[in-house]
N, C-alpha and C positions, 0 to 999 in steps of 0.2 A: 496482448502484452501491455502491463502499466508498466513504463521507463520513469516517469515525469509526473510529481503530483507539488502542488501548493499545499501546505500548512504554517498558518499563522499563528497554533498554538493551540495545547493540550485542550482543550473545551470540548467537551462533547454533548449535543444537546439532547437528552432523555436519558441521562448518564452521570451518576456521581461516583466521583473516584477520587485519592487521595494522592497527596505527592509521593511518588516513591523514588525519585532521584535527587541525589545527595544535593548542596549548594555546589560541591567542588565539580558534581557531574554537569551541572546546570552550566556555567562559568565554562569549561572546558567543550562541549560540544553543541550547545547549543545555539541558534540563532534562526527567527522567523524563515520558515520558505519560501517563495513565491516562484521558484521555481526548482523544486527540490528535485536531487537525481540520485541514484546509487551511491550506494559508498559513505552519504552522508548520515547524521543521526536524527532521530526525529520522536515526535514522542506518543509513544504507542501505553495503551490501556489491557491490562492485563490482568487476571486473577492471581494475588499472590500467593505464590505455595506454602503452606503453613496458616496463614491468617486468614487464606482466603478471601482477603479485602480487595476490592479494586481499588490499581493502582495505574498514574500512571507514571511511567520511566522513559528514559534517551534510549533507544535502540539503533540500533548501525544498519541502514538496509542493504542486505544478502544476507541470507543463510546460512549457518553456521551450525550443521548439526553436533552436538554434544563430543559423536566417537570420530570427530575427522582428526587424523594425528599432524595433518599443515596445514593452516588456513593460507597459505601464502599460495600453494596450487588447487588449493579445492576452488571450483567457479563459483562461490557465493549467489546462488538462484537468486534472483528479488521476484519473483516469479511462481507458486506453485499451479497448475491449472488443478481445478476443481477433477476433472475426469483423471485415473487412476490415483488421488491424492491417498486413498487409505491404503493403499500396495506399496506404492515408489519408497526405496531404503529414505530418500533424504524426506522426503515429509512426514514419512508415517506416522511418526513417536509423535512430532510434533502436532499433528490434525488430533491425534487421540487426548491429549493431554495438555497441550499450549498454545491454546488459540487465542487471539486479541484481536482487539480493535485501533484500525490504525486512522483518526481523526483528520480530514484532509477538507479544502475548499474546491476542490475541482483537483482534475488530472489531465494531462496531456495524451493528445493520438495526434498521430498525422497519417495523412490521405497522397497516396501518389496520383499527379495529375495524368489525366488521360485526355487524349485530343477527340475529335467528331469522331473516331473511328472505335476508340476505347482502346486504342495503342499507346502507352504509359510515356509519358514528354520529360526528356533531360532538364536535370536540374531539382532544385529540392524541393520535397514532399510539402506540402500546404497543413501546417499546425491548426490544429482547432483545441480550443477548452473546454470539458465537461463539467456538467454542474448538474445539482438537485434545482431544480425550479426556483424556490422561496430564498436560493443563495447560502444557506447557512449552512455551518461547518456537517458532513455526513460521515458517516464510518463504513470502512471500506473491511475487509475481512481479511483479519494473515494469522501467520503462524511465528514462535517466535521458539527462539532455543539461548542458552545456557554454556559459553565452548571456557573450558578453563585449561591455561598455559600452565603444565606441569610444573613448568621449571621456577615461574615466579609468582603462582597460585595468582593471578589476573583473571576475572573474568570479562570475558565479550562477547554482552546479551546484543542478539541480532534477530531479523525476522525477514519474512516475504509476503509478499500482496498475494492474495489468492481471485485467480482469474478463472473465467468463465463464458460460455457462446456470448456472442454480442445481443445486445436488443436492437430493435429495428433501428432504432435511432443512432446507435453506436454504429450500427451493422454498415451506413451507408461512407464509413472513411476507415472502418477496421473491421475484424472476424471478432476480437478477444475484448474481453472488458473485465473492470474490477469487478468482485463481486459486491455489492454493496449489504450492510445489514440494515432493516427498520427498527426503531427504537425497539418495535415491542419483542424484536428476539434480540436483543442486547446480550439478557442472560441465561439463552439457550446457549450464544455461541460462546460466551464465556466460561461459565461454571464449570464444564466439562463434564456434566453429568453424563449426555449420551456422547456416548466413544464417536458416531458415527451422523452428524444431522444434513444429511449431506441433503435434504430437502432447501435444504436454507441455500444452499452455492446455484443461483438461478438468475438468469438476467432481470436486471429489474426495472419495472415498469418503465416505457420508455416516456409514457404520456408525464412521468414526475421528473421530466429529465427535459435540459435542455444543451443547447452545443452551438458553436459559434466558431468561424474563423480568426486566427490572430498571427501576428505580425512572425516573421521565421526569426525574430530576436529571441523566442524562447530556446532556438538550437544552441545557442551558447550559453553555459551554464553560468558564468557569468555575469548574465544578465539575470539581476534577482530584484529586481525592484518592481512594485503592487502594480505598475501599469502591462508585465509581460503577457496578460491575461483579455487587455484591452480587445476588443473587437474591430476588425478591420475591415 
């Protein structure tokens, strides 16, 4: 599962993309994450439909497939795992046809402690940070959708991280990890040309990856300031 990721801002490196949110969208939901969680908006890279341009836009993360008639009791996934993604009703349309990249500096896991015997010890789970090695911004893989409120024609574009087995590295504080893209499929997973690149949703290398313990101030979301990441 990714609950938790940092992003400082739409950048992505092996990637040009254009603005595609308004100033008024900008002003209203946006602001740096350092410790970003559900619910909030963030700015995801997407294929525009029509122009085809990448773009990037504020997206609200949970899911929000297109035919839900209440988003007030649908669970808003921030979540799709990679295994059954081209079946399951909520992701389907979206894998086939709306896939992005969602630009982040690291993500959060935490690891529940175990004592000498590997019997799990009261009290809260031990945070750690992930990162690509060289530190710079990476692109994590999601899905995004389109939900519009009949009654006063609003839309609210939303999207989910797309997860997948952990690498060995991840493996040792979690089972689940994002799936991460490398630049040079940017725009396989974008374009949407094949309905189906499910070769790409695969742990990634874990020797290009690094992880570190840090302080349990990232459990408060609250807490958003560039030091939550710090190593302990």
């Amino acid at each position: 599962m990714c609950g938790r990721i940092m992003q400082q801002g739409p950048d992505l490196p092996g990637l040009h993309s254009e603005l595609g949110a308004t100033p008024e969208e900008i002003v209203r939901a946006w602001e740096a994450h350092s410790n970003g969680a559900p619910a909030q908006w963030f700015w995801v890279v997407r294929r525009e439909p029509g122009s085809g341009r990448y773009v990037h836009d504020l997206l609200q993360w949970g899911l929000i497939p297109n035919w839900v008639k209440d988003p007030g009791v649908w669970p808003k996934p921030i979540n799709a795992r990679c295994e059954g993604i081209q079946s399951k009703p909520a992701f389907r349309d979206a894998y086939r046809s709306r896939r992005c990249l969602v630009p982040i500096d690291l993500f959060f896991e935490w690891m529940r402690i175990r004592d000498e015997g590997g019997k799990p010890v009261k009290g809260p789970k031990q945070p750690y940070a992930i990162a690509v090695k060289n530190r710079l911004p990476y692109a994590v893989a999601g899905l995004w959708e389109s939900w519009i409120d009949r009654a006063s024609g609003r839309i609210t574009r939303s999207f989910a991280i797309v997860t997948c087995e952990a690498n060995a590295l991840v493996g040792q504080i979690h089972d689940r990890m994002s799936v991460i893209i490398a630049p040079e499929n940017f725009n396989r997973w974008l374009d949407n040309i094949e309905p189906d690149p499910f070769d790409l949703m695969v742990p990634y290398p874990p020797e290009r990856m690094e992880i570190w313990p840090i302080s349990t101030r990232v459990n408060n979301v609250a807490n958003n300031d560039a030091d939550i990441a710090a190593a302990v």
